[in-house]
Backbone as CSV, one residue per row, in Angstrom:
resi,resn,N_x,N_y,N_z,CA_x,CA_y,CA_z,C_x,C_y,C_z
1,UNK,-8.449,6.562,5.493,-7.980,5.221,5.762,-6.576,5.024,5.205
2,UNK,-6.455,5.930,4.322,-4.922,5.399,3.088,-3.918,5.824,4.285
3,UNK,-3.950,6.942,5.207,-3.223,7.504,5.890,-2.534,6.648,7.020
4,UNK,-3.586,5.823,7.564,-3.813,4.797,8.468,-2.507,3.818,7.753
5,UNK,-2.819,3.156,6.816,-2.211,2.234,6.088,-1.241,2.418,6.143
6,UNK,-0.953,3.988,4.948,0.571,4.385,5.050,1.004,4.123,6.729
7,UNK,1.336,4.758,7.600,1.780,5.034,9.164,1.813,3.035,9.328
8,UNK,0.909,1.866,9.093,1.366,0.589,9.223,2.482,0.221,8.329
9,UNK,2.373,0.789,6.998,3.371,0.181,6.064,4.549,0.845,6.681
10,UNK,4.852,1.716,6.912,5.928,2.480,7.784,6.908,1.621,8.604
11,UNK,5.333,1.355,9.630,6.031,0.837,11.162,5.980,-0.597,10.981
12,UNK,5.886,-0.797,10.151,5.659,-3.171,9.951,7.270,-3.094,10.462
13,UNK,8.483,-2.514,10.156,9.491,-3.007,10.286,9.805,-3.261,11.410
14,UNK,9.184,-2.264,12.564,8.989,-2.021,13.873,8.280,-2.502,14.750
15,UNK,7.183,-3.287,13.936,6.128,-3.762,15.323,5.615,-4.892,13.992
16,UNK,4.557,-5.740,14.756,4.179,-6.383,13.871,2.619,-5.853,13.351
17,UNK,2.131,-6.074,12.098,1.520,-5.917,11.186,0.079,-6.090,12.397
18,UNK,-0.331,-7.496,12.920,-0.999,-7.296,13.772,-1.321,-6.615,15.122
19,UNK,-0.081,-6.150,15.437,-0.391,-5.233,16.539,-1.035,-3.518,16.144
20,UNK,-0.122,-3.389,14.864,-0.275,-2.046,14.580,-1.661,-1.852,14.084
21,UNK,-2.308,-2.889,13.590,-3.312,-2.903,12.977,-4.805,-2.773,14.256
22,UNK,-4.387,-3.425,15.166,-4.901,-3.895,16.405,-5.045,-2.270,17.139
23,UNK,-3.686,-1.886,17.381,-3.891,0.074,17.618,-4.511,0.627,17.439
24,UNK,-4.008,0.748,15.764,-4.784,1.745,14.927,-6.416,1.415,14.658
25,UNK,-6.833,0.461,15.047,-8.369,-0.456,14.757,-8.621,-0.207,13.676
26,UNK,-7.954,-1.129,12.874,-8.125,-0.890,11.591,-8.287,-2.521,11.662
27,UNK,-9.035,-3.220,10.492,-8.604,-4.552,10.510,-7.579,-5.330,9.383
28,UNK,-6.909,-5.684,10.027,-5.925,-6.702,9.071,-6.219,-7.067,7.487
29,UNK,-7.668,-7.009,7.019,-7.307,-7.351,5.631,-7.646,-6.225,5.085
30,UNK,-7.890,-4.486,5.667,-8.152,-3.473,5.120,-6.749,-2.860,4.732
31,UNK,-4.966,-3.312,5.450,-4.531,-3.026,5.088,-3.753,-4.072,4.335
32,UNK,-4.237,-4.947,4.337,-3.519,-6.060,3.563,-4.088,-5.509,1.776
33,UNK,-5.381,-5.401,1.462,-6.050,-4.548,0.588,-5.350,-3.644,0.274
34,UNK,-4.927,-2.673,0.927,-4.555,-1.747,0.957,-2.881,-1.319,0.349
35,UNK,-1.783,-2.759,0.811,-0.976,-3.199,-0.387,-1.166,-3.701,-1.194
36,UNK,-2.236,-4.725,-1.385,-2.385,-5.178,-2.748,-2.954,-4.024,-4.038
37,UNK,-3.338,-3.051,-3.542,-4.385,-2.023,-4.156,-2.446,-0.926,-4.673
38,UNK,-1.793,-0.917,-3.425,-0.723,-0.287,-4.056,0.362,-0.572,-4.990
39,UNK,0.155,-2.131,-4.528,1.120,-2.381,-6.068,0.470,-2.346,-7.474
40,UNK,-0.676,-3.132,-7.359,-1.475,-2.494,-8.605,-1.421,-1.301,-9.093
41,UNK,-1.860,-0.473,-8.537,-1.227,0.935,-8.844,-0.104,0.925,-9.418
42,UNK,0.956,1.013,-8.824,2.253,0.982,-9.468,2.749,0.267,-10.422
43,UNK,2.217,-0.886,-10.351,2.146,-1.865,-11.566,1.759,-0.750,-12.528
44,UNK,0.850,0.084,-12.879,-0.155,0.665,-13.985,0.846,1.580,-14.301
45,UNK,1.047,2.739,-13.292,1.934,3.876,-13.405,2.788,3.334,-14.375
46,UNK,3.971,1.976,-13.969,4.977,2.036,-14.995,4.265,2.111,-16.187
47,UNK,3.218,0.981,-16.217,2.863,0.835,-17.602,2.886,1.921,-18.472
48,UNK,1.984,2.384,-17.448,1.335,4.236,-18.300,3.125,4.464,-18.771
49,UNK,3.563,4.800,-17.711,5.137,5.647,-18.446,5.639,4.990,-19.314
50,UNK,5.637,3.692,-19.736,6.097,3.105,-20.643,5.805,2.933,-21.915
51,UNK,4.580,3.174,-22.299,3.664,3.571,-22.908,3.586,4.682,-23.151
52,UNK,3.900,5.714,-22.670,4.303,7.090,-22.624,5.445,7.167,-23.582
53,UNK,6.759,6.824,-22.789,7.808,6.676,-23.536,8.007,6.295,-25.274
54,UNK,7.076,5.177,-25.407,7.236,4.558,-26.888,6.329,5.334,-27.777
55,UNK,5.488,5.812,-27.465,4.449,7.237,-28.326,5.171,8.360,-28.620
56,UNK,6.310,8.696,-27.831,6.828,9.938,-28.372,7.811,9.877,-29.720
């Protein structure tokens, strides 16, 4: 599914969010999830590295 997502987050600039989503039959709040799930992530990562950083 992440693959799916990625290839919408891609093409949003290009088509709209609902069409691509509509294509790919995926539904609209699996990839809406699917950014919210990635910034979280990344949110953490810095943390972790930052946290990283001040331990050494």
């Amino acid at each position: 599914m992440s693959a799916i997502c990625r290839f919408i987050h891609a093409e949003k600039a290009n088509y709209p969010v609902t069409l691509l989503c509509k294509v790919m039959k995926t539904a609209r709040s699996t990839y809406y999830a699917w950014v919210a799930g990635r910034e979280n992530r990344e949110a953490r990562r810095r943390a972790d590295e930052a946290l990283r950083t001040r331990s050494r």
